[in-house]
Biopython code that builds the backbone (N, CA, C, O; Angstrom):
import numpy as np
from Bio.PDB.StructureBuilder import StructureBuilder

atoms = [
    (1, "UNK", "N", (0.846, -1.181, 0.000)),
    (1, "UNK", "CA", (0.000, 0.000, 0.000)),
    (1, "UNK", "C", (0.889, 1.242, 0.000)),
    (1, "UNK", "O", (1.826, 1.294, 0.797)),
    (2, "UNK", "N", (0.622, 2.362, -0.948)),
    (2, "UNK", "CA", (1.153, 3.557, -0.885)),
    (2, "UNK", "C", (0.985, 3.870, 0.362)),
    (2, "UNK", "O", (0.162, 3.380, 1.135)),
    (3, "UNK", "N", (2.179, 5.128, 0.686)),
    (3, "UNK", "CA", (2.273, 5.826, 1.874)),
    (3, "UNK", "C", (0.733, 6.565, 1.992)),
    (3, "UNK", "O", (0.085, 6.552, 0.945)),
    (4, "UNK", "N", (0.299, 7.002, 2.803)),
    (4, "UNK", "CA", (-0.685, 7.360, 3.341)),
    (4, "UNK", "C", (-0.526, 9.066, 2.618)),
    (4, "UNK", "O", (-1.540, 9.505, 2.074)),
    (5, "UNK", "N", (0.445, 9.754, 2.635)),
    (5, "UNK", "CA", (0.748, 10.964, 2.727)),
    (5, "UNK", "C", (0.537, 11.294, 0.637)),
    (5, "UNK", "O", (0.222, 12.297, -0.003)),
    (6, "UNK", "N", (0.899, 9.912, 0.241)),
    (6, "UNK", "CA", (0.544, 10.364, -0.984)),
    (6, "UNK", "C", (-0.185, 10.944, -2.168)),
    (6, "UNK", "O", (-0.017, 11.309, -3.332)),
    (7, "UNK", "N", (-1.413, 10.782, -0.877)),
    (7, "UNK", "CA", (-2.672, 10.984, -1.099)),
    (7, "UNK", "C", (-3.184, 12.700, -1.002)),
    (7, "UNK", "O", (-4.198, 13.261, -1.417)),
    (8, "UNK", "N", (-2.182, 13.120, -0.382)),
    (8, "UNK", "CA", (-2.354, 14.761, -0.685)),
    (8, "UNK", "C", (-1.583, 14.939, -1.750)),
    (8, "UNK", "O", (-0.579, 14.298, -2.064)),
    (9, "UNK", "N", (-2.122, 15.898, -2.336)),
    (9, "UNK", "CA", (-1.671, 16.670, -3.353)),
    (9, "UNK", "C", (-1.778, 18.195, -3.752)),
    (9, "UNK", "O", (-2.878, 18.731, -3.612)),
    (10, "UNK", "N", (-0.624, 18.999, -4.280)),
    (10, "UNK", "CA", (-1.068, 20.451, -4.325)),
    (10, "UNK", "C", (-0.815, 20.550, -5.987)),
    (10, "UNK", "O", (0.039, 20.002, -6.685)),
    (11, "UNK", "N", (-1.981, 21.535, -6.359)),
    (11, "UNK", "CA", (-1.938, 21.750, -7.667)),
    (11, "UNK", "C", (-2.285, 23.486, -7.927)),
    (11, "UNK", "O", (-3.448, 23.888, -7.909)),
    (12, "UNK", "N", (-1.455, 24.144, -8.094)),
    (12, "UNK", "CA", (-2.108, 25.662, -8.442)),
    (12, "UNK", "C", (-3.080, 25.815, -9.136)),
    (12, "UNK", "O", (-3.516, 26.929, -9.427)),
    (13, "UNK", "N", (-3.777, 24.315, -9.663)),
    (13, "UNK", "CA", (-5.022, 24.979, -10.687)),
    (13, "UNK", "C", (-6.216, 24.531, -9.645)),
    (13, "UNK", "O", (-7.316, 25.045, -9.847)),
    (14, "UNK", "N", (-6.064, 23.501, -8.412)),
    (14, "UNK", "CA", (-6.935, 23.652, -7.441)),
    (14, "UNK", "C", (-7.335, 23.933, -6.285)),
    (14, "UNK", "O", (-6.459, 23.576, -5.497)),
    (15, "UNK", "N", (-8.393, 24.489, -5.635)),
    (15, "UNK", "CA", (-8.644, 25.312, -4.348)),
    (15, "UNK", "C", (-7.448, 26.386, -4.311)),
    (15, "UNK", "O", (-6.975, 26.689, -3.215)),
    (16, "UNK", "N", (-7.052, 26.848, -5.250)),
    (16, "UNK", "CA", (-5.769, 28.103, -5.235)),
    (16, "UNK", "C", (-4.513, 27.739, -4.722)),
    (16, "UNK", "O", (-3.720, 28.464, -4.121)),
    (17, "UNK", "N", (-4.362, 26.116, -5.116)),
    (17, "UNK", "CA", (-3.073, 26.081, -4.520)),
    (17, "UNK", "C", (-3.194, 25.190, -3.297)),
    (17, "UNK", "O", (-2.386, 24.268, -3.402)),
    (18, "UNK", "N", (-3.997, 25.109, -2.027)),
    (18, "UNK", "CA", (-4.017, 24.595, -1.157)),
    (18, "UNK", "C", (-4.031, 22.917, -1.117)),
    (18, "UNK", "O", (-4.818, 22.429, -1.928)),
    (19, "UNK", "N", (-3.267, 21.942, -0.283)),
    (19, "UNK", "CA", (-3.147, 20.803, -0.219)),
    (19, "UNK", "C", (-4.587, 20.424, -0.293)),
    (19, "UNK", "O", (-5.374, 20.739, 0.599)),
    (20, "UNK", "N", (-4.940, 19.741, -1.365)),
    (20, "UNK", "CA", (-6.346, 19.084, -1.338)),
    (20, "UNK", "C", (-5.891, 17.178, -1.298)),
    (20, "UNK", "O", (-4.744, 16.793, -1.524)),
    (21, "UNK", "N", (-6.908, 16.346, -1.010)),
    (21, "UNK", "CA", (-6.856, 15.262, -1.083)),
    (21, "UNK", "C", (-7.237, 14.853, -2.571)),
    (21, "UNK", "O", (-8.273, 15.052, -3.206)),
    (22, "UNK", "N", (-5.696, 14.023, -3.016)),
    (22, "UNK", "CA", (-5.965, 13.410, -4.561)),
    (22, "UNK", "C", (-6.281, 14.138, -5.570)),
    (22, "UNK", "O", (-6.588, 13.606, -6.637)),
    (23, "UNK", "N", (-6.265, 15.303, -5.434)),
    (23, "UNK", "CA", (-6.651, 16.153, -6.648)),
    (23, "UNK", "C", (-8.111, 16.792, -6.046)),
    (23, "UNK", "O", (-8.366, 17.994, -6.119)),
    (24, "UNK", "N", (-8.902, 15.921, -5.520)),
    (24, "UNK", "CA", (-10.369, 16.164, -5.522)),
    (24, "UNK", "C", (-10.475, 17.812, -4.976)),
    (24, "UNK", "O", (-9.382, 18.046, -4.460)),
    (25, "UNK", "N", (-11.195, 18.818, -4.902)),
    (25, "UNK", "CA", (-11.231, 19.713, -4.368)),
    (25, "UNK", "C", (-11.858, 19.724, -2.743)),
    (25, "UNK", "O", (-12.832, 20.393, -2.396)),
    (26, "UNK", "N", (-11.172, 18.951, -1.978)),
    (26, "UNK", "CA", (-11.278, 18.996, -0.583)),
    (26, "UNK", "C", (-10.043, 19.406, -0.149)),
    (26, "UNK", "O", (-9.099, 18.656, -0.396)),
    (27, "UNK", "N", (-9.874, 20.244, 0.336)),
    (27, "UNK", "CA", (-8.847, 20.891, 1.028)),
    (27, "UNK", "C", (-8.487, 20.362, 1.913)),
    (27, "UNK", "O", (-9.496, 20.648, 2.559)),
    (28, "UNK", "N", (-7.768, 19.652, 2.778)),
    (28, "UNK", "CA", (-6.771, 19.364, 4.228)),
    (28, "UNK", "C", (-7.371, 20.109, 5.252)),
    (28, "UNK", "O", (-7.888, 19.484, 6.178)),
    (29, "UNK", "N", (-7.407, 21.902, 5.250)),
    (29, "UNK", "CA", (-7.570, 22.189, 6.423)),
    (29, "UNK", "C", (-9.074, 21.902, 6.686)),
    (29, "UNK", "O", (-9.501, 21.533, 7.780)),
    (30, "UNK", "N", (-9.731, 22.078, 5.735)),
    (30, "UNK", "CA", (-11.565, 21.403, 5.707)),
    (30, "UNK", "C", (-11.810, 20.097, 6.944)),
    (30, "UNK", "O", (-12.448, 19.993, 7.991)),
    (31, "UNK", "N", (-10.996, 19.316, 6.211)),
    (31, "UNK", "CA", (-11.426, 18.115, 6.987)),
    (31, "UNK", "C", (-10.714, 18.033, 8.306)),
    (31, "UNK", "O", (-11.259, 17.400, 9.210)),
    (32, "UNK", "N", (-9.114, 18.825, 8.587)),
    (32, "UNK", "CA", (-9.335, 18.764, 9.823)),
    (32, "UNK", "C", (-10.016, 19.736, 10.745)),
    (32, "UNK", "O", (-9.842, 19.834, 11.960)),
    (33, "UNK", "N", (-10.780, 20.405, 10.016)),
    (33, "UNK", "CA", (-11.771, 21.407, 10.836)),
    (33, "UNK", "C", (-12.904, 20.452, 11.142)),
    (33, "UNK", "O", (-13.442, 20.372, 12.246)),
    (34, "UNK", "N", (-13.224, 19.734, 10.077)),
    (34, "UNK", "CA", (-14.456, 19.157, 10.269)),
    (34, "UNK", "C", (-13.970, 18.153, 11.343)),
    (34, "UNK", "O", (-14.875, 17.915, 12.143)),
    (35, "UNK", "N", (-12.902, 17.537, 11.588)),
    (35, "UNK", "CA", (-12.721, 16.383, 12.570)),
    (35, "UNK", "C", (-12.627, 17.053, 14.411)),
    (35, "UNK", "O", (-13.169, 16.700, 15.459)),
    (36, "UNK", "N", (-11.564, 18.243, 14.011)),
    (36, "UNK", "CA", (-11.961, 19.816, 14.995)),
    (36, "UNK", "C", (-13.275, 19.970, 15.797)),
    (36, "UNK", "O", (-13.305, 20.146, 17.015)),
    (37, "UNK", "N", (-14.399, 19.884, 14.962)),
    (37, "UNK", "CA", (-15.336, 20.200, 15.461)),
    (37, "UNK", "C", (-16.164, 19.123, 16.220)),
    (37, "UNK", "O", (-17.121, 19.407, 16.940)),
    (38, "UNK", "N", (-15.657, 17.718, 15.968)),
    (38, "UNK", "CA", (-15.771, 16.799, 16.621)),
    (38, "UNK", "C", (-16.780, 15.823, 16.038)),
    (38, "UNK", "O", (-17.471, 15.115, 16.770)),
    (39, "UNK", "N", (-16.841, 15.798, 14.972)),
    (39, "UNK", "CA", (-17.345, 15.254, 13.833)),
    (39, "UNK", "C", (-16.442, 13.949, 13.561)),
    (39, "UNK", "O", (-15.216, 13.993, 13.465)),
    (40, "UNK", "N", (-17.205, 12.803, 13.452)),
    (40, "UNK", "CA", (-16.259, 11.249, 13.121)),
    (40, "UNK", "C", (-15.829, 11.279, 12.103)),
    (40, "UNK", "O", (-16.242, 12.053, 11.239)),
    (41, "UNK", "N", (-14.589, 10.183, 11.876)),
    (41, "UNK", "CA", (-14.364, 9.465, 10.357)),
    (41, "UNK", "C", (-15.575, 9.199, 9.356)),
    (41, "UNK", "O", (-15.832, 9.529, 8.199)),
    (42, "UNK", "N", (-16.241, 8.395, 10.419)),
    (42, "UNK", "CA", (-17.305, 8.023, 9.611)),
    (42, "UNK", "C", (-18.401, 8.912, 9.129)),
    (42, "UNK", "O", (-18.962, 8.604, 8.078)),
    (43, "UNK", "N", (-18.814, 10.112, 9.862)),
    (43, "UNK", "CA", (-19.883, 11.319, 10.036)),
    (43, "UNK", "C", (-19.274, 11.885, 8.125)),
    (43, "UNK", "O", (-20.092, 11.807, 7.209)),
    (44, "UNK", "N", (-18.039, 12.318, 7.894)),
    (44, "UNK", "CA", (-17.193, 12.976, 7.050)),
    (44, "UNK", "C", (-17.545, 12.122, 6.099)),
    (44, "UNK", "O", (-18.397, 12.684, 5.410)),
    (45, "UNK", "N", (-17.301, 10.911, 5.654)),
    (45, "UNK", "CA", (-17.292, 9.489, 5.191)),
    (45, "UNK", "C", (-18.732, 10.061, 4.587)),
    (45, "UNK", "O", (-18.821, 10.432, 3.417)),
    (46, "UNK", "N", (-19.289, 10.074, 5.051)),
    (46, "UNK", "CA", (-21.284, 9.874, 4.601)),
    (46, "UNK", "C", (-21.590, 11.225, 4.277)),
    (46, "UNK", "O", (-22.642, 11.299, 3.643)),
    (47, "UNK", "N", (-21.029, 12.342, 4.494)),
    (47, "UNK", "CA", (-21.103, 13.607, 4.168)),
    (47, "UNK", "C", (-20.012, 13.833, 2.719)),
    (47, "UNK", "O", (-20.081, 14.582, 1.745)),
    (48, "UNK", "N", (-19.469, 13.257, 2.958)),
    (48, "UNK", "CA", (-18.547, 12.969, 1.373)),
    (48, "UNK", "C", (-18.001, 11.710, 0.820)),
    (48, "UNK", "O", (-16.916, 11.136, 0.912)),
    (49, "UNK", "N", (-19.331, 11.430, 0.099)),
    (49, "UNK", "CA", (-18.879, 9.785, -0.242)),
    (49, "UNK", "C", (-17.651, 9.530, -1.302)),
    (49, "UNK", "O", (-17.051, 8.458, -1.219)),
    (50, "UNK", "N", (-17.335, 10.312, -2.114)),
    (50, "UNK", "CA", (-16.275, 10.242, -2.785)),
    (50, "UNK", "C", (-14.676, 9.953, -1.577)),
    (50, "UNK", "O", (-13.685, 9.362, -2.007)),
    (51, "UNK", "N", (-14.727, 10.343, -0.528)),
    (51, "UNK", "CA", (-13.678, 10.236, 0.312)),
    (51, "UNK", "C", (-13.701, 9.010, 0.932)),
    (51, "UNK", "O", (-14.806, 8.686, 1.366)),
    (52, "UNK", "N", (-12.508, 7.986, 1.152)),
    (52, "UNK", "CA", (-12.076, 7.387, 2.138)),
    (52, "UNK", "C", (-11.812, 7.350, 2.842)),
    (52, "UNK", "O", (-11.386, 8.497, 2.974)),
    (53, "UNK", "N", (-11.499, 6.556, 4.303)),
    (53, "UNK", "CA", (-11.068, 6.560, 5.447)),
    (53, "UNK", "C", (-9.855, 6.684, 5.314)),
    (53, "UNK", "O", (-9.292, 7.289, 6.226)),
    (54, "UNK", "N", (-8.856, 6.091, 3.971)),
    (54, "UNK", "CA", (-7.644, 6.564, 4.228)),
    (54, "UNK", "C", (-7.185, 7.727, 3.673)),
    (54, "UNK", "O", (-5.964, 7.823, 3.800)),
    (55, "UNK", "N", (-7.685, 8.629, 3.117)),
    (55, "UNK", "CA", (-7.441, 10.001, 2.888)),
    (55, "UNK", "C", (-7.790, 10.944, 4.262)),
    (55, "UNK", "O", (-7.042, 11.848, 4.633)),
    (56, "UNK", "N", (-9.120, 10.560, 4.988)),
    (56, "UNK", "CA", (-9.045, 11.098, 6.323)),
    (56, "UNK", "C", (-7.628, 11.153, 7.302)),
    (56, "UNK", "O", (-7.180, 12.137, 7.889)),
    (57, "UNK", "N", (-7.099, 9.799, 7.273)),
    (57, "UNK", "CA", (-6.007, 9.568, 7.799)),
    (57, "UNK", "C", (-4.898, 10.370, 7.027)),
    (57, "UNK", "O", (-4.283, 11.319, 7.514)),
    (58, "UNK", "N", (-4.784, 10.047, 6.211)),
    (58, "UNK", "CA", (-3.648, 11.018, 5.645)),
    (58, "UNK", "C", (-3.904, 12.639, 5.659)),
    (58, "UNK", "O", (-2.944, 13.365, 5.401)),
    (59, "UNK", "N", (-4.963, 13.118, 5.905)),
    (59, "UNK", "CA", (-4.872, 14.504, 6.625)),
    (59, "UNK", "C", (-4.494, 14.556, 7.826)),
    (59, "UNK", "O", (-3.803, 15.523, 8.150)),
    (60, "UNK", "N", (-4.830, 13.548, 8.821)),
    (60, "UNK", "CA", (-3.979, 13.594, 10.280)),
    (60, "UNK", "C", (-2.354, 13.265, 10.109)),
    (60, "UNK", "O", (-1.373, 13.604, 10.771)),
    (61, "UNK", "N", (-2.490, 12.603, 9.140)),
    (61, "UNK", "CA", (-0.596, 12.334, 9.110)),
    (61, "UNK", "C", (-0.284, 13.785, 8.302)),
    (61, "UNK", "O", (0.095, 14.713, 9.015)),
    (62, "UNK", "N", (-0.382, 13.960, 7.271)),
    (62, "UNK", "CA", (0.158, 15.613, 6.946)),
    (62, "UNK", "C", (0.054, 16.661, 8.175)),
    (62, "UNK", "O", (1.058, 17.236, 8.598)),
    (63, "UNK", "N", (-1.140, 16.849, 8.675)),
    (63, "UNK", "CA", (-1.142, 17.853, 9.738)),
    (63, "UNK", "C", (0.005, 17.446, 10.738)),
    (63, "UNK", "O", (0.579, 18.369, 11.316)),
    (64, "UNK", "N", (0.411, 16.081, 11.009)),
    (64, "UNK", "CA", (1.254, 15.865, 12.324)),
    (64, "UNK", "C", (2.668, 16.384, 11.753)),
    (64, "UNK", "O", (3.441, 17.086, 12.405)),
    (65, "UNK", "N", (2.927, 15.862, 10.230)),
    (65, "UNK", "CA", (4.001, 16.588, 9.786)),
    (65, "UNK", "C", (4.509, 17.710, 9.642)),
    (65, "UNK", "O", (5.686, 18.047, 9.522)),
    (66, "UNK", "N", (3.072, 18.594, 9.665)),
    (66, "UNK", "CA", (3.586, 19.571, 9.530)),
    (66, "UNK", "C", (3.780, 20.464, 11.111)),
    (66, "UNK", "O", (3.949, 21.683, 11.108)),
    (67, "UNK", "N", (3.735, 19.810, 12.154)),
    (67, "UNK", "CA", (4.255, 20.022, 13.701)),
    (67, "UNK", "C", (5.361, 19.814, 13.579)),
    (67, "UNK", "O", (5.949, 20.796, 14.031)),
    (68, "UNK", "N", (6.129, 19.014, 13.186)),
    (68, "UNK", "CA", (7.389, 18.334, 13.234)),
    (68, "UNK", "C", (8.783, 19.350, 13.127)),
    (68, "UNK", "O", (9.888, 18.818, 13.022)),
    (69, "UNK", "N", (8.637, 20.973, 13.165)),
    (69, "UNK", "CA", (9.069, 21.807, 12.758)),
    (69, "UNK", "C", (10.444, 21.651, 14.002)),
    (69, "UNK", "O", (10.223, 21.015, 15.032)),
    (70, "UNK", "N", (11.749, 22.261, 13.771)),
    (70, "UNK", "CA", (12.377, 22.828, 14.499)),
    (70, "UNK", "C", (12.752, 23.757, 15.367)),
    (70, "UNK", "O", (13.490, 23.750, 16.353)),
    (71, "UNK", "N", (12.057, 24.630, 14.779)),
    (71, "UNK", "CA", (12.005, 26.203, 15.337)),
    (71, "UNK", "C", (10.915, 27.092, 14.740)),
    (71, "UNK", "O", (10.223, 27.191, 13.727)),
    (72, "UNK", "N", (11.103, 27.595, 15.740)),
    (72, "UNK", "CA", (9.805, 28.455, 14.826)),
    (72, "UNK", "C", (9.892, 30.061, 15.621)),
    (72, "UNK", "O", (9.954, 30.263, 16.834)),
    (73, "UNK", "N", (9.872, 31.099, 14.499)),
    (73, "UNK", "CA", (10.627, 32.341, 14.033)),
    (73, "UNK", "C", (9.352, 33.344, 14.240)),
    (73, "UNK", "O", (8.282, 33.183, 13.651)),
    (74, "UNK", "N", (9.579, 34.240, 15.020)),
    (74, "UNK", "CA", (8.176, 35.271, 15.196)),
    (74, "UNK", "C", (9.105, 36.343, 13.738)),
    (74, "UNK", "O", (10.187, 36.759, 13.324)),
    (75, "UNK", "N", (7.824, 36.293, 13.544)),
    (75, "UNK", "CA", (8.145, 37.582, 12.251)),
    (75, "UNK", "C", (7.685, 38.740, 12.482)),
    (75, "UNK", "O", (6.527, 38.812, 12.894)),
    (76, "UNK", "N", (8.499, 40.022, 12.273)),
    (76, "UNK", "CA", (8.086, 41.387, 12.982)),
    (76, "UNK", "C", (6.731, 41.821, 12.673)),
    (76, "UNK", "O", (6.315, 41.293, 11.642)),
    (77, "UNK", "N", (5.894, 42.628, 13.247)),
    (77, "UNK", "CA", (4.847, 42.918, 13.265)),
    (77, "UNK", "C", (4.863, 44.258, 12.948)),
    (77, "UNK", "O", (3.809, 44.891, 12.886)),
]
sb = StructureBuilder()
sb.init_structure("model")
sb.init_model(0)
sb.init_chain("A")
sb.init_seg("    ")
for serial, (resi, resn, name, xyz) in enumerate(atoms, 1):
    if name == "N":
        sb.init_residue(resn, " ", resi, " ")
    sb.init_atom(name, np.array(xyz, "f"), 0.0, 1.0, " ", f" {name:<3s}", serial, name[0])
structure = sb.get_structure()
């Protein structure tokens, strides 16, 4: 099985650029808002049947990656 993470993808011709899942126009931060709000795998699942459980997952693995930072730089205000 492909990596989980492969499943995002960014394309400047969709959602403006933003990491969507597979091309489809679902954006990353969407669904982890929708999981945010305390909404299931499965709730998301039936609200967007085109999506899988493992594209859900691979928005929690991108989001964890993108914690994984070293430092992090206040920029002047």
């Amino acid at each position: 099985m492909a990596d989980l993470i492969d499943r995002i993808t960014i394309n400047p011709e969709i959602c403006h650029g933003k990491p969507t899942i597979r091309g489809l126009r679902y954006p990353i931060d969407t669904i982890l808002e929708l999981l945010a709000s305390g909404m299931t795998t499965q709730e998301i699942l039936t609200d967007y049947p085109d999506l899988e459980k493992e594209d859900i997952l691979a928005c929690i693995e991108y989001a964890a990656k993108l914690t994984q930072v070293k430092s992090i730089y206040r920029i002047a205000s």
